[in-house]
N, C-alpha and C positions, 0 to 999 in steps of 0.2 A: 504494500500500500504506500510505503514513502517513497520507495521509487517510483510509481506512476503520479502519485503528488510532483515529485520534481520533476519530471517530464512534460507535464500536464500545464497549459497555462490555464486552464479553468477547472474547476469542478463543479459539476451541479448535482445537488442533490433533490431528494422532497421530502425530508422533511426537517426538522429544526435539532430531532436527536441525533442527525447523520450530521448535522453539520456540525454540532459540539463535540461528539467523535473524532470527526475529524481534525476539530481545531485543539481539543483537550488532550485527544489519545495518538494522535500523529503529528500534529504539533503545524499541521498548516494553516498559515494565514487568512484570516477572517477576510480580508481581503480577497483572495483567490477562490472563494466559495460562492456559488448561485442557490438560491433556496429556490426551487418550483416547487409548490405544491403539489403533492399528488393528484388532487381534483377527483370528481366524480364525471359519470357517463349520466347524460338526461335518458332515463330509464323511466316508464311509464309506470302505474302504480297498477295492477292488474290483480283480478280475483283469479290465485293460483288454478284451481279449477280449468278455466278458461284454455288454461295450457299442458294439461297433466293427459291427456290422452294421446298425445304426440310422443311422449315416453313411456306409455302405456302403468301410470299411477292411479288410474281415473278412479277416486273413491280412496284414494291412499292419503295419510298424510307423512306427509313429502319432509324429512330431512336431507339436507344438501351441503356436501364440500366438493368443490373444485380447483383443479390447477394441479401442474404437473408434481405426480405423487414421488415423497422421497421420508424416508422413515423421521425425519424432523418433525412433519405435519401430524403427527400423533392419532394418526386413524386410525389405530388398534385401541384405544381407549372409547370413541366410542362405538365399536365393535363389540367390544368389552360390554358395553352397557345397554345393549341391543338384547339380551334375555329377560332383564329386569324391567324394562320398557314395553317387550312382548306379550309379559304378562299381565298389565294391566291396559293395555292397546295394540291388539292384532293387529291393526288397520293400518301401524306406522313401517315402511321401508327406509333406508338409506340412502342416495345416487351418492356416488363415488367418481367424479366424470375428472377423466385428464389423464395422460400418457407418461410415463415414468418420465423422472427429470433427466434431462442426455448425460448430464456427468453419473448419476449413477447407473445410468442403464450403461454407461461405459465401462464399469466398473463393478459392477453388479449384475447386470441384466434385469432380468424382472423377477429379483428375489423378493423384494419387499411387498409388490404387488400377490405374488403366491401365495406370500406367508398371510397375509390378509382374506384371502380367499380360503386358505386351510382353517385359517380364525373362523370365518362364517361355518363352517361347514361341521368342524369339530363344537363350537356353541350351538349349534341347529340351529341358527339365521340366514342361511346361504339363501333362502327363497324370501330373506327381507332386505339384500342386500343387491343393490343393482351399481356393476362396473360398466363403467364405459368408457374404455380405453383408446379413446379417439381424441384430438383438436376439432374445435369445432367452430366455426363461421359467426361472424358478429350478432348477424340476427339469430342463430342457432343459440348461440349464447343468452340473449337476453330471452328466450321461451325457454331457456333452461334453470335460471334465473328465474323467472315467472311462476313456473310449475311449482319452486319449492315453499313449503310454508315456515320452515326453520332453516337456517344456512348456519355452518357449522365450523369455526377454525380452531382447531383443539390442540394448537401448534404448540411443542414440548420447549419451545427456544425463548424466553421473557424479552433477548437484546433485539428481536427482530422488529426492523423500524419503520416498512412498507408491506401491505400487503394490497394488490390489485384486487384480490377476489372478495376480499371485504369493503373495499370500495365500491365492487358492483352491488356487492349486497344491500349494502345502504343505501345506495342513489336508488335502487328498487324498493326503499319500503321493509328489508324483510325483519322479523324476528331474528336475533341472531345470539347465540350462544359461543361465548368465547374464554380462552385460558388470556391471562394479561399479560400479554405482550407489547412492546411499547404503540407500534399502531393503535392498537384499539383503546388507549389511555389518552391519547390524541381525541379520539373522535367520540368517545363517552363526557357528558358531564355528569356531576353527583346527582341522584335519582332518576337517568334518562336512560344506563342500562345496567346487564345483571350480568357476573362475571362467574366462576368457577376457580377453584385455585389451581393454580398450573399441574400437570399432570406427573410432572417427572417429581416434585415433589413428595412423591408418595400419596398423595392423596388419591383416593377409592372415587373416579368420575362417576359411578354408576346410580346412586344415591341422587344426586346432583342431577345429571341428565334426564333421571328419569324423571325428576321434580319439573324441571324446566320444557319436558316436553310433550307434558300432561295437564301439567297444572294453566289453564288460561290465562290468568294476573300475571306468572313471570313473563307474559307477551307484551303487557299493555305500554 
C-alpha cells in the first residue's frame, strides 16, 4: 500500500474510514486523498411479491445476500440459523446469488461455495437454500433486489469500509440484517437500524436471526 501511495498522484476513496486509514495507518497526505462517496443507485421501492416469481419464490419469504462469495462474507452462519428459522416458518428460503471471488476461485476453486452446499444438505435446508452462481445484468439485479424481503451481510470482517450490495439494499427500501462492520455504522443512525454482534466473535447468530426474521417490529 505505500508503494502504490508513492506512485500514485491521487487517491480516491469513499468513504471517510478509508481515508483516515490511509492518512493514520500509511501515513499519506491529506492532501493526496479524494473522498467520493459511495452513493446509492435510484432503485424503485416495489412490493417484493411483484418480483418473486421470476426466481421462482412466489409465496416465499425471500432472505437475500449477494456478491461475489469468498468465506469473509460469513454465509455459513446464517446457514447455520436456517433450522431454527424453519421451525417456526417453513415459508422462508435463502438466495445466495454471485460467482466465487477470482482470487479465491484462483486459489481455491469452489471450495467455499461446496462447503456451503454440504452445510445445507447435512442441516436438511438444501431445498430452503437457493444458489445462483451466475453475474447478473443491471436490470437482473434490481428484480433480484426487489424479490427479497430481508437482505442479509453477515460479513465476519468489523474493518470492512465499502460494501456495494448494501448500498443496493438501501436505495431499494429493504429490511436489512447486519454484523457491524464499519459501512453499515456509516449508514445507521441510533434507533433507524438493528444490528447483531459480529459472528467471529463467538456469538450463536441463530437466536438472533431467527428473532429478526420472524419477529415484524425488528423491520419497522
Amino acid at each position: 500500500m505505500e508503494e502504490i501511495a508513492t506512485l500514485s498522484d491521487r487517491l480516491i476513496v469513499m468513504s471517510r474510514q478509508s481515508a483516515e486509514i490511509l492518512e493514520e495507518v500509511f501515513h499519506v497526505p491529506i492532501s493526496k486523498i479524494d473522498l467520493i462517496p459511495h452513493g446509492i443507485p435510484d432503485l424503485p421501492f416495489t412490493d417484493p411479491n411483484f418480483y418473486k416469481d421470476g426466481f421462482g419464490t412466489e409465496g416465499k419469504h425471500v432472505l437475500l445476500t449477494f456478491g461475489l462469495l469468498s468465506p469473509n462474507k460469513g454465509i455459513e452462519n446464517v446457514i447455520q440459523a436456517l433450522p431454527s428459522i424453519l421451525s417456526r416458518h417453513s415459508n422462508v428460503v435463502y438466495m445466495i446469488s454471485g460467482v466465487t471471488h477470482p482470487h479465491v476461485l484462483r486459489q481455491e476453486g469452489e471450495k467455499y461455495r461446496m462447503y456451503l452446499q454440504r452445510l445445507s444438505r447435512d442441516l436438511g435446508v438444501e431445498a430452503s437454500v437457493i444458489f445462483r452462481n451466475r453475474f447478473v445484468s443491471p436490470q437482473e439485479l434490481v428484480e433480484l433486489i426487489g424479490a427479497a424481503d430481508i437482505y442479509i451481510t453477515p460479513y465476519k470482517h468489523k474493518g470492512q469500509v465499502v460494501s456495494g450490495t448494501l448500498a443496493y439494499a438501501l436505495s431499494a427500501g429493504k429490511a436489512i440484517i447486519s454484523t457491524p462492520y464499519c459501512t453499515r455504522s456509516n449508514c445507521w443512525t441510533k434507533n433507524a437500524g438493528l444490528l447483531f454482534p459480529s459472528m467471529i466473535l463467538g456469538q450463536s447468530p441463530r437466536k438472533r436471526l431467527s428473532y429478526w426474521t420472524t419477529e415484524p417490529r425488528a423491520m419497522l
